[in-house]
C-alpha positions in Angstrom: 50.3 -29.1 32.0 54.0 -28.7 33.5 53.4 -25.2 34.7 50.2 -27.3 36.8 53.0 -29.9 38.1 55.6 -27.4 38.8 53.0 -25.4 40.9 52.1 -28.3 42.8 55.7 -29.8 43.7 56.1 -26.0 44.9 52.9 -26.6 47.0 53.7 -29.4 48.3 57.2 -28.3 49.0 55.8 -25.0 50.9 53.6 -27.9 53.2 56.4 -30.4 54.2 58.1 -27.2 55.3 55.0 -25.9 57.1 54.1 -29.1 58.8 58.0 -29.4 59.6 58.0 -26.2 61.2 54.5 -27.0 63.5 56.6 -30.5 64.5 59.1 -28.3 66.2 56.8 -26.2 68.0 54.1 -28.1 68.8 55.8 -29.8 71.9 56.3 -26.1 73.4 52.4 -25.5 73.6 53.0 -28.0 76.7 54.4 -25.4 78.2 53.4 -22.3 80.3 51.9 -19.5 78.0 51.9 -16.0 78.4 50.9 -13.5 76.7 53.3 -10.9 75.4 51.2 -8.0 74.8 47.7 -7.0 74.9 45.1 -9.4 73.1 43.7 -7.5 69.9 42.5 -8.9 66.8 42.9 -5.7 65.4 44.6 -5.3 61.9 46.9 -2.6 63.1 48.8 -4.2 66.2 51.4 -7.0 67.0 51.1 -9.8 68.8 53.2 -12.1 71.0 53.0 -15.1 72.8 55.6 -17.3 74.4 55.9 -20.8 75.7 58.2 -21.7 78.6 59.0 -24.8 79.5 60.7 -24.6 83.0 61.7 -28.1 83.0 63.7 -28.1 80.0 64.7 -24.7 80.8 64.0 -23.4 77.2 61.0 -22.1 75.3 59.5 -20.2 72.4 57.9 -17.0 71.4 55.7 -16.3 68.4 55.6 -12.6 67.2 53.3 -11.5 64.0 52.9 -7.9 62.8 49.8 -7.7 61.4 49.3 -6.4 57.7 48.3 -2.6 58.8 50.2 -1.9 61.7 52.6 0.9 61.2 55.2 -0.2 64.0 58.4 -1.4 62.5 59.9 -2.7 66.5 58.9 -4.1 69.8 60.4 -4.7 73.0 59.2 -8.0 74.4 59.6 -8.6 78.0 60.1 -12.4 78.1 59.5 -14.1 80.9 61.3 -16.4 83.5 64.8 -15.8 82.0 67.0 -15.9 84.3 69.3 -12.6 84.4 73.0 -13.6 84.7 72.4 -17.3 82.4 73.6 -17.7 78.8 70.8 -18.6 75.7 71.4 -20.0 73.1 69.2 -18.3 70.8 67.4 -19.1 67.1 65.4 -16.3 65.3 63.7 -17.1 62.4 61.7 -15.3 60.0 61.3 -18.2 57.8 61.0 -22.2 57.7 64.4 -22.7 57.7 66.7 -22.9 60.4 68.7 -19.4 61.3 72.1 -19.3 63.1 72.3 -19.4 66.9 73.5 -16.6 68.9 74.6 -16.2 72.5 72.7 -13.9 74.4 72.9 -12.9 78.1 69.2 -13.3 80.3 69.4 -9.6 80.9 69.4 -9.5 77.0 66.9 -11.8 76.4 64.0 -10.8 79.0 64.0 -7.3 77.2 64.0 -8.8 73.2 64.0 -6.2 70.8 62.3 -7.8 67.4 62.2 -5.6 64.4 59.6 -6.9 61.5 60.1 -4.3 58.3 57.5 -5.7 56.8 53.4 -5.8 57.1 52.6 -8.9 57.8 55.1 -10.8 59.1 56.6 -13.1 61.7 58.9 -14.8 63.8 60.0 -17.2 66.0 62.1 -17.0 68.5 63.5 -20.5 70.4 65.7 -20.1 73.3 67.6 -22.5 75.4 69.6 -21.9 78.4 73.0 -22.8 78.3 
């Protein structure tokens, strides 16, 4: 019986986080979409998609490795970022929030994501400065 409680607090705990996380991002699928890399529903490829919103001069890109690809990097190029501006950048690989770094445009617009492991994730939000 508590082992059937403890595994749903942990359930329930895993679904505040997960509807948390959809919260934040759901206001960026307002914005313009583009597609990072080739569509596939392949189990061997990634996949990348970013939102821009140009009005707010920030936006988000979604990156998943699926569970059989072999590739352990990618180079996204991310669109209208501005060369020469500062971004405030979050990358997270899980629910909570990661630490914010200071990238340059030129930096940004040619991301390098690593993902070790098959499958994962991440998010990447990014604000100009």
């Amino acid at each position: 019986m508590y082992e059937d409680s403890l595994k749903l607090a942990e359930s329930v705990a895993w679904f505040k986080q997960a509807v948390g996380e959809y919260r934040q991002v759901q206001p960026y699928f307002y914005g313009d979409f583009y597609p990072l890399l080739p569509y596939s529903l392949e189990a061997d490829v990634w996949t990348a998609w970013q939102w821009d919103r140009l009005e707010n001069k920030d936006g988000l890109v979604i990156v998943l490795r699926r569970p059989k690809s072999t590739i352990t990097a990618m180079k996204l190029d991310i669109q209208h970022v501005k060369p020469g501006a500062s971004y405030e950048v979050e990358i997270r690989r899980t629910y909570g929030k990661a630490l914010i770094k200071e990238m340059k445009g030129s930096e940004l617009a040619h991301l390098r994501i690593e993902l070790a492991d098959a499958p994962s994730s991440e998010l990447v939000f990014y604000r100009q400065k």
